[in-house]
C-alpha positions in Angstrom: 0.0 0.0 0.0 1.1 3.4 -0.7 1.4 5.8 1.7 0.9 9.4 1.2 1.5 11.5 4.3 1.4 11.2 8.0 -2.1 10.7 8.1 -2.0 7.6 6.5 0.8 6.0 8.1 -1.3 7.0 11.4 -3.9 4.5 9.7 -2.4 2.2 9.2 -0.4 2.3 12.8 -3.8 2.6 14.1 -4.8 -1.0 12.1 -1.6 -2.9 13.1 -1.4 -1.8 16.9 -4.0 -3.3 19.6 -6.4 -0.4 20.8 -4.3 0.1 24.6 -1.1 0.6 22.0 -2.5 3.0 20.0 -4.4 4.8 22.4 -1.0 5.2 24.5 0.6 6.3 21.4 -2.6 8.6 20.8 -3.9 9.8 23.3 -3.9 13.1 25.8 -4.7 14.1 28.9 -8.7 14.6 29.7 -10.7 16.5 27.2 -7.7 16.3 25.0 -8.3 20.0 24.3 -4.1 21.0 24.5 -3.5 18.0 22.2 -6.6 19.5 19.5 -5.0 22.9 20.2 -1.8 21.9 19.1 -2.8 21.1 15.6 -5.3 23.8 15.1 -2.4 26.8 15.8 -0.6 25.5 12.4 -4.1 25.8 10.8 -4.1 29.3 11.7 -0.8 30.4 10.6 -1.2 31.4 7.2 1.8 32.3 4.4 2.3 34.9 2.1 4.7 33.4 -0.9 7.2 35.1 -3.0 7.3 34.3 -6.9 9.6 34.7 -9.3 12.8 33.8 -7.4 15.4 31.6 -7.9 14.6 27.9 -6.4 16.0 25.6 -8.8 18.3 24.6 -5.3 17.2 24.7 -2.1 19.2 24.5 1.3 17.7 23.3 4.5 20.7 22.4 6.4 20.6 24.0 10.1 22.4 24.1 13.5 20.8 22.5 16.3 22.5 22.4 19.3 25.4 22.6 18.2 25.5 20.1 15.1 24.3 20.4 11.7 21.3 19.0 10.6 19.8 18.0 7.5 16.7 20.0 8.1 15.6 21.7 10.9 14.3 18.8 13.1 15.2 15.8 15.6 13.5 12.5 16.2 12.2 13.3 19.7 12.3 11.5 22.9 9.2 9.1 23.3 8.7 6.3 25.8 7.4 2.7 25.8 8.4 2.1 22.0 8.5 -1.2 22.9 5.1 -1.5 22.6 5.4 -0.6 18.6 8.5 -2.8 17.6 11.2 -5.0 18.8 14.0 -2.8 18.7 12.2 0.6 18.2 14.6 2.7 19.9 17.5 1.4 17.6 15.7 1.6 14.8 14.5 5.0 15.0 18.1 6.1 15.8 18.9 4.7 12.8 16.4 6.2 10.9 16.9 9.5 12.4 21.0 8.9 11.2 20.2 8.4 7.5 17.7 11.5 7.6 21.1 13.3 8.8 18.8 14.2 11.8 19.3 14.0 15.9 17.7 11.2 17.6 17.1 11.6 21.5 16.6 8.6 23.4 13.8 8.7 26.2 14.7 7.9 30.0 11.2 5.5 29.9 13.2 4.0 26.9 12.8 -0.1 26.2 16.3 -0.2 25.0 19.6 0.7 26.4 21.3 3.7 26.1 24.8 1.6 24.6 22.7 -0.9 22.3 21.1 2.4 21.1 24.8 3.7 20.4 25.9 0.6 19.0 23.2 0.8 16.4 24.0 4.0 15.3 27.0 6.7 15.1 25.0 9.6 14.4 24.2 12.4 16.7 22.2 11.2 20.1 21.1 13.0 22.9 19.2 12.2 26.0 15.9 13.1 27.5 15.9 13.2 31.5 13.3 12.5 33.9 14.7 13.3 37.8 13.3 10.3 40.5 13.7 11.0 44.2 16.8 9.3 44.6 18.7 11.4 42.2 22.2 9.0 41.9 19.9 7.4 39.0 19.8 10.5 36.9 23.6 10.9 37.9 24.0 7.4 36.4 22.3 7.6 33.5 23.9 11.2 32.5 27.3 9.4 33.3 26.4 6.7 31.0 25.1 8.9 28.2 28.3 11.0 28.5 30.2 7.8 28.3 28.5 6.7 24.9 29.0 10.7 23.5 25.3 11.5 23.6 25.9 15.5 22.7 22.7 17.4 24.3 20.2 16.7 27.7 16.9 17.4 27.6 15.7 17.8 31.0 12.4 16.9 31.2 10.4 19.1 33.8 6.2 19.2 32.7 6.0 15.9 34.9 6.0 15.7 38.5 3.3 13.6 38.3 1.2 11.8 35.1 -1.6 13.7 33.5 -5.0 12.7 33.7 -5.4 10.0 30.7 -9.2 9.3 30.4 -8.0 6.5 28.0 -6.1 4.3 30.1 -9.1 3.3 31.8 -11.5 2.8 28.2 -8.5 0.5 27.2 -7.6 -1.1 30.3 -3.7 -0.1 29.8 -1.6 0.1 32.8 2.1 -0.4 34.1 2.2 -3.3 34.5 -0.3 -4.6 31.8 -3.0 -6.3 33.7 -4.3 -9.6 31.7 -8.0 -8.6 31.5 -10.5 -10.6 29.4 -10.8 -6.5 27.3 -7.0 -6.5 27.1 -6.8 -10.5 25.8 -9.3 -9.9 23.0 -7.4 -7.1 22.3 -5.0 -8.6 21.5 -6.1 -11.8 20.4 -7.9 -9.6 17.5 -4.2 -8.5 16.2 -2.5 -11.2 15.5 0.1 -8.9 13.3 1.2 -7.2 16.4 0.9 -10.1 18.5 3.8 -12.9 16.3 5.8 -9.7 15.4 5.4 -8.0 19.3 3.4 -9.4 21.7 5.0 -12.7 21.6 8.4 -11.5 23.0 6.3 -10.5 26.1 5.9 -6.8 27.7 8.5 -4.4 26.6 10.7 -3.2 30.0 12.2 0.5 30.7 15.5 -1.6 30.8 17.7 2.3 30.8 16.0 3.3 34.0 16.5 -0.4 35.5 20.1 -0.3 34.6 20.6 3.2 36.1 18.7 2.0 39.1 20.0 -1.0 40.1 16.7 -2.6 39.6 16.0 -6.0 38.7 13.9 -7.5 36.0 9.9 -6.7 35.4 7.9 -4.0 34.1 5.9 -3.4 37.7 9.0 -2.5 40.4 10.4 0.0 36.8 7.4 2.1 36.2 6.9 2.5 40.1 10.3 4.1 39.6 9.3 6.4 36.7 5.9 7.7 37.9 5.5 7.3 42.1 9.4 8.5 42.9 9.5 11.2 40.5 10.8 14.2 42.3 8.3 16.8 42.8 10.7 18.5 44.8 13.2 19.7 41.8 13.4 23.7 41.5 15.5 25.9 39.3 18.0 25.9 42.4 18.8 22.3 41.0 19.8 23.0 37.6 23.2 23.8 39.0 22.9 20.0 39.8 22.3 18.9 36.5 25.5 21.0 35.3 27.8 19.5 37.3 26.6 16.1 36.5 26.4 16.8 32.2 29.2 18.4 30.0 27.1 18.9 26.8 24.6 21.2 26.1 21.3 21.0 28.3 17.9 22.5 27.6 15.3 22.4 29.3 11.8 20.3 28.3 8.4 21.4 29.0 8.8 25.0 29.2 5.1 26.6 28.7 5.7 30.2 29.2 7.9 32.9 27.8 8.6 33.9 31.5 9.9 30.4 31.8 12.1 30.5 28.8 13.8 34.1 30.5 13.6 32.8 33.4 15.9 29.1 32.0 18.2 32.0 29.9 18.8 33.1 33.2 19.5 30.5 34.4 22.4 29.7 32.0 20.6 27.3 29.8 21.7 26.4 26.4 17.8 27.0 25.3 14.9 25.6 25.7 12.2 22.9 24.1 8.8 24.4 24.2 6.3 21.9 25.0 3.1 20.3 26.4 4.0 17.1 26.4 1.7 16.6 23.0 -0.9 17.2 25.3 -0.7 14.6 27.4 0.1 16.4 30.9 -1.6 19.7 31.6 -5.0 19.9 29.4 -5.9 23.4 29.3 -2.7 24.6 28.6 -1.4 26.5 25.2 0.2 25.3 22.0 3.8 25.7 22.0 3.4 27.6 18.5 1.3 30.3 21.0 4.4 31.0 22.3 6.6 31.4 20.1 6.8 34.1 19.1 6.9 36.0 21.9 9.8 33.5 23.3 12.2 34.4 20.9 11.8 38.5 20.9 12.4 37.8 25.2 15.2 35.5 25.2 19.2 36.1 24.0 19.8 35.8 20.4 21.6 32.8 20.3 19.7 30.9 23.0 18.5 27.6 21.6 14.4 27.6 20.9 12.9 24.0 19.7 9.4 23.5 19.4 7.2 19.9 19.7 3.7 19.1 19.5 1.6 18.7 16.5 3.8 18.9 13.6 2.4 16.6 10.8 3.8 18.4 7.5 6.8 20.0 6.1 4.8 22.8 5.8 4.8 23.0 9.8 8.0 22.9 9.9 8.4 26.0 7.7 5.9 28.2 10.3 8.3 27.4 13.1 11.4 28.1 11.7 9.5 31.7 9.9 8.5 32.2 13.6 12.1 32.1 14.7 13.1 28.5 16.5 15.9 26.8 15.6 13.9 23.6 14.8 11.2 21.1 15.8 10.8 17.6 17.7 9.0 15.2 16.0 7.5 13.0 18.3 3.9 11.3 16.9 4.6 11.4 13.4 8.0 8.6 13.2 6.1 6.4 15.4 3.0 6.1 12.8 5.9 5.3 10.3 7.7 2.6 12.6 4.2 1.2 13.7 2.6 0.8 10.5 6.4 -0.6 8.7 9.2 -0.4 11.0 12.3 0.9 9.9 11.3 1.5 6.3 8.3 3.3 8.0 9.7 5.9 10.0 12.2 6.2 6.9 9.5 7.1 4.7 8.0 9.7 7.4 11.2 11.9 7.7 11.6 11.5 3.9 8.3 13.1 2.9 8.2 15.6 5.7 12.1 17.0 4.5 10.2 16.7 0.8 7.3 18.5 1.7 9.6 20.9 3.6 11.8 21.2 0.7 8.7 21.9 -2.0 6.9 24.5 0.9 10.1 26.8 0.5 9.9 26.6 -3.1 6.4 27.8 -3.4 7.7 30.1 -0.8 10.0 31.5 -2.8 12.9 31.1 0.0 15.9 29.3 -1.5 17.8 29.0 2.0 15.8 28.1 5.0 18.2 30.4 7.0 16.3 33.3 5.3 12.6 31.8 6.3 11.7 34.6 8.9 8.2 36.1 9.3 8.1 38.3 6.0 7.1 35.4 4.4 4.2 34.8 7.0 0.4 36.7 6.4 -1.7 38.7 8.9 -1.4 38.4 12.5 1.0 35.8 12.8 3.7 38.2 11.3 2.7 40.8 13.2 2.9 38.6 16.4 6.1 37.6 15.6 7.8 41.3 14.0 6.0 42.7 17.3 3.8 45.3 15.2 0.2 45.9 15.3 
């Protein structure tokens, strides 16, 4: 079958996976309000396109983080992949290396930060969650270091899980608990279940390692969710300094006060986010923010943006609103769902081509020059600062 776009690797993800794993790959927090919000912001950005330039070449190489890029995005940190693929982790950093893109590896990752390595020699970076007894995050950042992961996301919209409405429809918890719903669930995709299922309940196997903790999926995500610390401040990013050489940003950043506030700080930059509407419902879009993010913080201070981003064309409203890239997090998963590694191939190629063919009818050769001239109505004047 071909596949044209996101959507219709989200099909057939949605086909392959048993209802609890696509709902978890899915879902949001409540009313899912933040995670409708997130798409509908890119509806409302509108462009206003150049003709008669130059575009017989296009560049869309950019710095992020410190490394060049492809194109102005990472394969973001997501958790449980497991659930998707044998292997996902590896293979999406492998994906991510041929796309010439990032990849950062989850601490709720089902593979280990090494095999993750081995797999690939492109550029890694880690994403951070901080439990109670903080020698794990010391371990894991030691280990990372060790393996020449480049950036650290701290994580910081989740001192405790969001409300998920859909965990109870689909019965999903940590661990799984064999229900009668769950067994037909999964007796009904019998795809997932010889290529998946069969190897058993995927394991956060980093966080194990880091903790010292033995074997099984219950005694892990007690770690990950119940001893998260709800105690870390911005006192304790000196912490996290001492602990990490490479660059560090900070994850889950939902204000432009925030952002100052992390510049600061002495962060390298930030990655605004909701989570992809999974934690706080209620809360803004990170494209809301933008805007007014970049004219508050030092040039030079690292912006990323996640949530919602399902075309090229995204892609080109973030960087015109000034970040330095985007996260994809949804969108490879659809691809590595529905056809593994060719899958969430095939999802960074099409978005980088649709990038590439949004600039041309753009008329902006060089994605360095993207700014918000070439945006229409208010979102240029949100993000010039003009009325």
């Amino acid at each position: 079958m071909a596949f044209a776009n996101v959507a219709d690797y989200r099909g057939a993800a949605k086909r392959f996976l048993p209802h609890f794993a696509f709902n978890y790959l899915e879902g949001g927090a409540e009313e899912e309000i933040t995670l409708r919000r997130n798409r509908l912001a890119y509806e409302r950005v509108m462009f206003a396109p150049r003709v008669l330039v130059d575009v017989a070449e296009v560049d869309t190489k950019a710095m992020l983080a410190g490394a060049v890029a492809a194109w102005p995005a990472v394969v973001g940190p997501t958790g449980l992949n497991g659930l998707y693929r044998r292997e996902a982790d590896e293979t999406l950093a492998r994906a991510a290396r041929a796309a010439g893109l990032p990849f950062v590896l989850s601490t709720a990752s089902t593979s280990l930060l090494e095999d993750v390595r081995k797999a690939s020699d492109g550029e890694l970076w880690l994403q951070l969650y901080v439990q109670q007894n903080r020698s794990i995050a010391e371990d894991m950042m030691a280990r990372a270091t060790a393996c020449g992961f480049s950036t650290l996301l701290l994580t910081v919209d989740t001192p405790v899980t969001g409300q998920r409405d859909h965990y109870a429809r689909t019965g999903f918890s940590l661990p799984l608990r064999w229900t009668p719903k769950l067994l037909w669930d999964i007796a009904t995709h019998p795809r997932w279940t010889a290529m998946v299922g069969v190897h058993g309940a995927p394991e956060l196997v980093n966080l194990a390692r880091s903790a010292h903790l033995g074997p099984g999926l219950e005694v892990q995500a007690a770690a990950m969710s119940r001893q998260m610390d709800m105690s870390l401040n911005w006192r304790d990013l000196a912490w996290v300094r001492q602990h990490w050489p490479g660059k560090l940003l900070i994850k889950g950043i939902q204000t432009t006060a925030d952002a100052v506030t992390a510049a600061r700080h002495g962060m390298d930059g930030v990655v605004l986010s909701n989570h992809g509407g999974r934690q706080l419902d209620g809360a803004l879009s990170s494209l809301e923010i933008l805007a007014d993010t970049i004219s508050s913080t030092p040039r030079g201070f690292i912006v990323l943006i996640d949530g919602g981003i399902r075309r090229g064309s995204d892609i080109a409203k973030v960087i015109a609103l000034g970040a330095n890239g985007v996260l994809l997090g949804r969108a490879p998963l659809y691809g590595l769902a529905a056809a593994d590694l060719s899958g969430a191939g095939d999802i960074l190629s099409m978005l980088k081509k649709e990038l590439e063919i949004c600039m041309r009818l753009l008329g902006c050769p060089n994605i360095a020059s993207l700014d918000a001239s070439y945006l229409a109505g208010t979102a240029r004047a949100s993000a010039t600062g003009s009325v």
